[in-house]
C-alpha atoms as one frame of an Amber mdcrd trajectory, in Angstrom:
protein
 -19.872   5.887  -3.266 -18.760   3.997  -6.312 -17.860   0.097  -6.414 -14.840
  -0.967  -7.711 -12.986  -4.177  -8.067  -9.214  -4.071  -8.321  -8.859  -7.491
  -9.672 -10.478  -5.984 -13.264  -9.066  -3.837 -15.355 -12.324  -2.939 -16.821
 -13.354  -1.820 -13.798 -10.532   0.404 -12.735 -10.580   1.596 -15.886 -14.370
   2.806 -15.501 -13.665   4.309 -11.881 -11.020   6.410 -13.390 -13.120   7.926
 -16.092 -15.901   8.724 -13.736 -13.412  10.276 -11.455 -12.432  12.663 -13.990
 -15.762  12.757 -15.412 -17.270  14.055 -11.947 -14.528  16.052 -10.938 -13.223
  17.501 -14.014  -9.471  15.831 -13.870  -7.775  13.365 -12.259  -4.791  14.507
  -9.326  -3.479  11.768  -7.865  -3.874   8.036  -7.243  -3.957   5.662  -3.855
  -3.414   2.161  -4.372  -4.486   1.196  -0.952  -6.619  -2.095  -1.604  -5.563
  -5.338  -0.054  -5.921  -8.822   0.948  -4.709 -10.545   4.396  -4.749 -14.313
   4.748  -3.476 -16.389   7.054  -2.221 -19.384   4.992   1.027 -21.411   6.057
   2.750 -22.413   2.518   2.288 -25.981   2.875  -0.988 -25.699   3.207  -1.499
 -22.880   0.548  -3.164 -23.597  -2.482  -2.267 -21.684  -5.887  -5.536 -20.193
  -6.050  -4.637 -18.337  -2.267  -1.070 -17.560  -3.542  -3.001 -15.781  -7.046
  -5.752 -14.209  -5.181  -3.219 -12.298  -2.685  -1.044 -11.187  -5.474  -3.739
 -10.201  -7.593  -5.385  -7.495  -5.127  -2.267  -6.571  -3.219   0.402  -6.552
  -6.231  -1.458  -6.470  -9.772  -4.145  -4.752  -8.235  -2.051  -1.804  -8.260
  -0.431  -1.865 -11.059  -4.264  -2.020 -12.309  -4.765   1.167 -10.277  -1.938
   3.023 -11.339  -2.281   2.113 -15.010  -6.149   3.265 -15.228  -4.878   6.165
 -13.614  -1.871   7.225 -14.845  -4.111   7.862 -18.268  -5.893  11.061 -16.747
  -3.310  12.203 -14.743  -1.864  15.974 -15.104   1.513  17.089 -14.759   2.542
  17.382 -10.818   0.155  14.589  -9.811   0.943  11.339  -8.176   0.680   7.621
  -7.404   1.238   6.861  -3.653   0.841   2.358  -3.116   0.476   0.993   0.519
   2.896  -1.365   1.404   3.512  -3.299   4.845   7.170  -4.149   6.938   6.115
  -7.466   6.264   7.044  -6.555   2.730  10.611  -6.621   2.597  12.011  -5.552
   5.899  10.168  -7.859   8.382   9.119 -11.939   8.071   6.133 -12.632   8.951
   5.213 -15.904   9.745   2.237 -17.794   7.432   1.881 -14.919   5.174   4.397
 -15.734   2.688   1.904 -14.633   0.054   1.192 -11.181   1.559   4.891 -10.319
   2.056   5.898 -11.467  -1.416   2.977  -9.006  -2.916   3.489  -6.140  -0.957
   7.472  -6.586  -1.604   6.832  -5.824  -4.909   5.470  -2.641  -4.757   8.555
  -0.574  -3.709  10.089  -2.213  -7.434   6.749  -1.344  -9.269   7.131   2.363
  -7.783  10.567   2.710  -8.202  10.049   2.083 -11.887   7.084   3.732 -12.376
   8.527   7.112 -11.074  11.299   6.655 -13.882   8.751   5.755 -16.459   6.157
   8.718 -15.705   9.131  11.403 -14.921   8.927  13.263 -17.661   5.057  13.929
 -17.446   6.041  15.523 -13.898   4.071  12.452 -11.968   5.358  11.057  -9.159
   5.030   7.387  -7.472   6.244   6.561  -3.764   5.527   3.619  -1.666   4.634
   3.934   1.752   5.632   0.924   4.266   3.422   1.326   7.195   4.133  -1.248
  10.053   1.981  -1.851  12.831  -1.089   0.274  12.560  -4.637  -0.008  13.920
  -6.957  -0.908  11.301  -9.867  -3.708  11.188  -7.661  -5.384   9.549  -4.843
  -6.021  11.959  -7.028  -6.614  14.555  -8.873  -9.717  13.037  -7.225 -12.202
  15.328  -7.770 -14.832  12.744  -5.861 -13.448  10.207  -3.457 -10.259  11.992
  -2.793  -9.993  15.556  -5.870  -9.095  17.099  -6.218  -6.733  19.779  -3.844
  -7.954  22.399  -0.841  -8.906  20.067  -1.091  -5.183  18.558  -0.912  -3.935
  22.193   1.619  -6.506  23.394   3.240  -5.386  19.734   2.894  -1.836  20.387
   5.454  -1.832  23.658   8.159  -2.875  21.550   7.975   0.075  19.353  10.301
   2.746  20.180   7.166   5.711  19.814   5.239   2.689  22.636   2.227   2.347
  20.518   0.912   1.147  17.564  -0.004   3.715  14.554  -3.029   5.371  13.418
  -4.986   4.926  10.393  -5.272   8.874   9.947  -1.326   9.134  10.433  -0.813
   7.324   7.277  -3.549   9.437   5.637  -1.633  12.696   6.506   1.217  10.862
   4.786  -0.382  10.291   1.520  -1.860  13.662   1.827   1.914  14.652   1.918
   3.016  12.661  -0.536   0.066  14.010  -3.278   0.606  17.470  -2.582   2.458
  20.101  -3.750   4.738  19.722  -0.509   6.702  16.747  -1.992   6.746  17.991
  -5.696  10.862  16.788  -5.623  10.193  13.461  -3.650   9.190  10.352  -6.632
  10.330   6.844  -6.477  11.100   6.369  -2.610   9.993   3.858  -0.226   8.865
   5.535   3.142   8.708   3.969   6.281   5.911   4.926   9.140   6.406   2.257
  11.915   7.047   4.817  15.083  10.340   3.026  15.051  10.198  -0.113  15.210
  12.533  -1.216  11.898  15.548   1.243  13.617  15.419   0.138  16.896  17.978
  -2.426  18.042  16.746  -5.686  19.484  16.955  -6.278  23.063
């Protein structure tokens, strides 16, 4: 395993180069990294607002840029986004949805930019999914509000960590060669489903 740290550029310029130094080239890129605080915006200091946007926003663009350098025609950028960016508020993390509403605008142009070296960027916008993350009760829901969560999705039940991983696998492979420049959604249905 090799250490990196998104907030230097340095650095994920250095993972990049050993990536393609150990395995010969460099196919695709997953911005996945990311911060979640708890921090209600009068009591948020700068240095909390920075930090968040610097992993979960200019962390990827750090990503992507160090990668983008290595990678071949028909490769791809895929960044992880939340509903909390852009289709959802969520309450106290003001600083988390402003970040990861960026990334959808970042892709977007980044699909335009890198079009005609046939690489592709998409944004995936997972929304409530089982990770250690979301179920830190200090700073997510914990345990019980993901399962109290999870019977209000339409699918009744959170999402998996390994069903967004079969979605990046889609979106890096050869399956999705036409697809660049989209926002996708994996929430079970939760962001279609009319409230009651």
């Amino acid at each position: 395993m090799v250490a990196m740290d998104v907030t230097s550029s340095a650095s994920m310029d250095a993972i990049a180069a050993v990536a393609v130094e150990h395995f010969g080239r460099l196919d695709y890129a997953v911005a996945n990294a990311g911060l979640l605080r708890k921090a209600p915006l009068l009591e948020m200091s700068d240095e909390q607002w920075n930090e968040m946007l610097n992993v979960d926003l200019t962390g990827v663009m750090r990503t992507f840029r160090s990668a983008s350098r290595y990678i071949s025609e028909g490769g791809a950028m895929v960044a992880i986004s939340s509903i909390a960016g852009g289709v959802y508020g969520w309450q106290d993390h003001s600083h988390y949805a402003a970040a990861k509403a960026g990334l959808p605008g970042l892709c977007r142009s980044l699909a335009v930019e890198f079009a005609p070296k046939g690489i592709r960027c998409n944004t995936i916008i997972p929304g409530l999914i089982e990770t250690p993350q979301s179920l830190d009760s200090k700073n997510s829901l914990g345990a019980d509000g993901l399962a109290k969560a999870g019977k209000a999705i339409p699918l009744g039940r959170v999402g998996r960590a390994s069903e967004v991983a079969d979605l990046v696998c889609y979106l890096t492979g050869r399956e999705s060669s036409y697809i660049t420049g989209q926002s996708i959604i994996i929430d079970g249905g939760l962001t279609v489903r009319w409230p009651e």
